[in-house]
Rosetta silent file (secondary structure, phi, psi, omega in degrees, C-alpha in Angstrom):
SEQUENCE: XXXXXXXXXXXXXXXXXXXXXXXXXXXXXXXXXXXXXXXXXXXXXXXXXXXXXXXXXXXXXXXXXXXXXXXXXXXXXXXXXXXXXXXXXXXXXXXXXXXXXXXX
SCORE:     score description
SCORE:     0.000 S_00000001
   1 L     0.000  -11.893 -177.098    0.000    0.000    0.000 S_00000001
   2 L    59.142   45.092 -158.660    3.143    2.253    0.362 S_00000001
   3 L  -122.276  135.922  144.134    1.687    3.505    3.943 S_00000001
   4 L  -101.164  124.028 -171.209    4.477    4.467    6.311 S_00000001
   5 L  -106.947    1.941  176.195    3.024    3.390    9.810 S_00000001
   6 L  -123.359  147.965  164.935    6.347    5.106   10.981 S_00000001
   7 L  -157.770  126.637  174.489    8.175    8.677   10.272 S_00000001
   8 L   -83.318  150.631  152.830   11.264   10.100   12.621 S_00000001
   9 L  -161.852  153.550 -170.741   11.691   13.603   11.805 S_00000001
  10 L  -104.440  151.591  171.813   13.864   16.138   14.385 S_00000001
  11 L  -165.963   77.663 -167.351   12.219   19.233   14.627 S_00000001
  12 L   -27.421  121.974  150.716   14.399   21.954   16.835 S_00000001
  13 E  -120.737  135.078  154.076   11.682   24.125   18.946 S_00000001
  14 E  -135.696  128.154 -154.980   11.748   27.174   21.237 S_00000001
  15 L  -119.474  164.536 -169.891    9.385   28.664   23.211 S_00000001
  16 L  -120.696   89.391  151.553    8.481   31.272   25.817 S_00000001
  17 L   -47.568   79.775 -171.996    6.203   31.343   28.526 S_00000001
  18 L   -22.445  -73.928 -171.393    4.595   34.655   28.566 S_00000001
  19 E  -130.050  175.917 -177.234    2.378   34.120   31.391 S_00000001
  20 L   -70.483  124.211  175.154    1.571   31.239   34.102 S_00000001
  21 L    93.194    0.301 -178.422    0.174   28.899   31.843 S_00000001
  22 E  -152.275  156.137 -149.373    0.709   29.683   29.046 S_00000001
  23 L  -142.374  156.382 -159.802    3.661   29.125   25.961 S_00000001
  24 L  -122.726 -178.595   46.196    4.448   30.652   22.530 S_00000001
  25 L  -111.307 -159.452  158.638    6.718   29.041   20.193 S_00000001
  26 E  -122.763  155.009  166.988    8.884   28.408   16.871 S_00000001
  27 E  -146.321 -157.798 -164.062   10.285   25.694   15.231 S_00000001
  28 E  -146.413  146.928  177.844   11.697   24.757   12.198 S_00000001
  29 E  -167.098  160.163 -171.282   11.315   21.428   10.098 S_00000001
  30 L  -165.019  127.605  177.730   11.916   19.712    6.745 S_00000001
  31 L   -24.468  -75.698 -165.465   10.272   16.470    5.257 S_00000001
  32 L  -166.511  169.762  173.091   13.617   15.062    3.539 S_00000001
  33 L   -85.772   34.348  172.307   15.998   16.823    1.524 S_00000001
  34 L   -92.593  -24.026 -156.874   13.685   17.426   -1.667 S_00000001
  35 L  -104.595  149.957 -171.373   11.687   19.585    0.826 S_00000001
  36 L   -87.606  146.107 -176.077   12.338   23.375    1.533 S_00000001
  37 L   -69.220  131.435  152.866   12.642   23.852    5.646 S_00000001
  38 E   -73.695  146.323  152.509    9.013   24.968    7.408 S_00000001
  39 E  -130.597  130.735 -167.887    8.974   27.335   10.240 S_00000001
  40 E  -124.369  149.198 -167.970    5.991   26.567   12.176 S_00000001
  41 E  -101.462 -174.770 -177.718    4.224   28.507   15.192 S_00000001
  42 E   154.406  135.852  174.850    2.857   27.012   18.332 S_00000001
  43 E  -138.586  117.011 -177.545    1.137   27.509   21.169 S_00000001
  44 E  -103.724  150.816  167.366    0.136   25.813   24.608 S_00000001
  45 E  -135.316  131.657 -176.052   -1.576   25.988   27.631 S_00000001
  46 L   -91.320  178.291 -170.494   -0.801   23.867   30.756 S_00000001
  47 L   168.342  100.840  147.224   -3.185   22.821   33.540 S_00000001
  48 L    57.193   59.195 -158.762   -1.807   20.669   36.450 S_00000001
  49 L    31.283   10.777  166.428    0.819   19.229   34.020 S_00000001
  50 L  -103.326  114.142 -137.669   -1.247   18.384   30.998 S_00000001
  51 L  -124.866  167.154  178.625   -1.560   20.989   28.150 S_00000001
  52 E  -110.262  120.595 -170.460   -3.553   21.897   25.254 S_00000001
  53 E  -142.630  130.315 -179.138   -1.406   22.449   21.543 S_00000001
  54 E  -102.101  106.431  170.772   -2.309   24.491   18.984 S_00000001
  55 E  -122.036  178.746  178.410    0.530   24.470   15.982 S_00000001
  56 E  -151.130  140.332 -159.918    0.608   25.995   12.296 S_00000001
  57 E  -116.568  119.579 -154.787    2.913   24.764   10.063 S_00000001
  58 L     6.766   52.566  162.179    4.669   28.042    7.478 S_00000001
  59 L    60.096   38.389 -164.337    1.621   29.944    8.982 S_00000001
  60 L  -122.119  120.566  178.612   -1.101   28.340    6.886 S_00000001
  61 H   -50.368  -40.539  167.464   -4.425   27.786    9.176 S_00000001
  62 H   -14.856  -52.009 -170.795   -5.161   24.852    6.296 S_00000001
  63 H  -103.079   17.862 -163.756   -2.622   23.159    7.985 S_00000001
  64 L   -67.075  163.139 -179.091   -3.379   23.775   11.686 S_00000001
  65 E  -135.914  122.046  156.130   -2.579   20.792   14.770 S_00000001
  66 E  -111.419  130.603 -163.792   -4.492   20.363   17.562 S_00000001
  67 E  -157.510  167.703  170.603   -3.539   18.156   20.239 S_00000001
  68 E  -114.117  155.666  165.170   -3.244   17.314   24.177 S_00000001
  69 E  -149.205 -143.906 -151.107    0.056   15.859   25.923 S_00000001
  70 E   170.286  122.336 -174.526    1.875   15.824   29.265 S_00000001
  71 E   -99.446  133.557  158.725    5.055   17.361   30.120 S_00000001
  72 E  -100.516  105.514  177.588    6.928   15.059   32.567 S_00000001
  73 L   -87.475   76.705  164.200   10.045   16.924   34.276 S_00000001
  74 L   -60.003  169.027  151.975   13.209   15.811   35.810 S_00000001
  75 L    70.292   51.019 -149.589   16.289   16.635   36.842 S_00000001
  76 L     6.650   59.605  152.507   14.940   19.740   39.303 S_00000001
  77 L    92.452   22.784 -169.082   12.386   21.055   36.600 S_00000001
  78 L  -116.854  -45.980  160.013   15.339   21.737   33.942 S_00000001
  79 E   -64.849  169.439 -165.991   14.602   18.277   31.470 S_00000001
  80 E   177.824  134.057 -168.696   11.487   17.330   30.321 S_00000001
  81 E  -114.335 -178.443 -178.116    9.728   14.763   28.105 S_00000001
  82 E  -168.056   81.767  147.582    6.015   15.904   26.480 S_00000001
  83 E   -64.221  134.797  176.233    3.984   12.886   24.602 S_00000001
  84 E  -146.619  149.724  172.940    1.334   14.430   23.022 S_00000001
  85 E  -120.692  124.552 -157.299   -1.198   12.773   20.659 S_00000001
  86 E   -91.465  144.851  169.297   -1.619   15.379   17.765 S_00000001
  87 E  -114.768  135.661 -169.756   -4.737   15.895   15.021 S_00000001
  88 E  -112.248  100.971 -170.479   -3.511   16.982   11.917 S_00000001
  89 L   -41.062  -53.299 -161.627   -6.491   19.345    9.939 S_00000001
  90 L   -68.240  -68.634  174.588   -4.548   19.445    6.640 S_00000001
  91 L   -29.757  -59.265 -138.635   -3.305   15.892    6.739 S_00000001
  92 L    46.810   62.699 -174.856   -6.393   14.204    8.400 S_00000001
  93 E  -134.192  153.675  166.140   -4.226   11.983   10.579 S_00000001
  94 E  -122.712  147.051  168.472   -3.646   11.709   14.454 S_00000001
  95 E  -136.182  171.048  147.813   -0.040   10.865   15.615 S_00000001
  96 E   -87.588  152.357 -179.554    1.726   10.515   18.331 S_00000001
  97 E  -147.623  139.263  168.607    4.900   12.852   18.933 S_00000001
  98 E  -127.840  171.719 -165.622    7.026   12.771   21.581 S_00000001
  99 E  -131.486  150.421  161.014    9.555   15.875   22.751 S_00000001
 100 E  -143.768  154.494 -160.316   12.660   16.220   24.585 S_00000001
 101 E  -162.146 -168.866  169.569   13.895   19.391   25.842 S_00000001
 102 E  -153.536  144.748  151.645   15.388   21.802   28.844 S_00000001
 103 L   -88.022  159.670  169.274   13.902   24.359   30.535 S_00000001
 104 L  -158.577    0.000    0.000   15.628   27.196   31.633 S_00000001
């Protein structure tokens, strides 16, 4: 069927909490190397460590993500992992994605 039930892709993010509860960021991403680099927006809001994510992908609403996760934190609050299971508007797919990061 030519269905990939799998796809790695790295996809550097950084973000800003504004206010308690709530996070801005950007990231950057690219398919394979046929494909021109994305810069994609995002935004979350936590609640008692689970959040709500909103992303846009080169700023086209078409192509909007909505999803929930859970940040898990280690390491006195400065690592952090964040499974989220994402719906993809444009696509019509849910994934899973998972993140690894520092706080600072």
């Amino acid at each position: 069927t030519n269905t990939a039930w799998t796809e790695l892709s790295i996809q550097p993010t950084i973000g800003y909490a504004f206010a308690d509860n709530y996070m801005i960021g950007m990231s950057l991403s690219q398919a394979d190397s046929t494909e021109d680099m994305t810069l994609g927006l995002e935004g979350r809001y936590f609640y008692k460590g689970f959040f709500g994510y909103v992303g846009l992908n080169d700023f086209d609403f078409d192509q909007a993500s909505i999803g929930v996760g859970k940040m898990f934190v280690f390491n006195n609050d400065m690592l952090f992992v964040d499974p989220k299971v994402v719906y993809d508007l444009g696509a019509e797919t849910t994934n899973l994605q998972i993140g690894f990061g520092l706080r600072f």
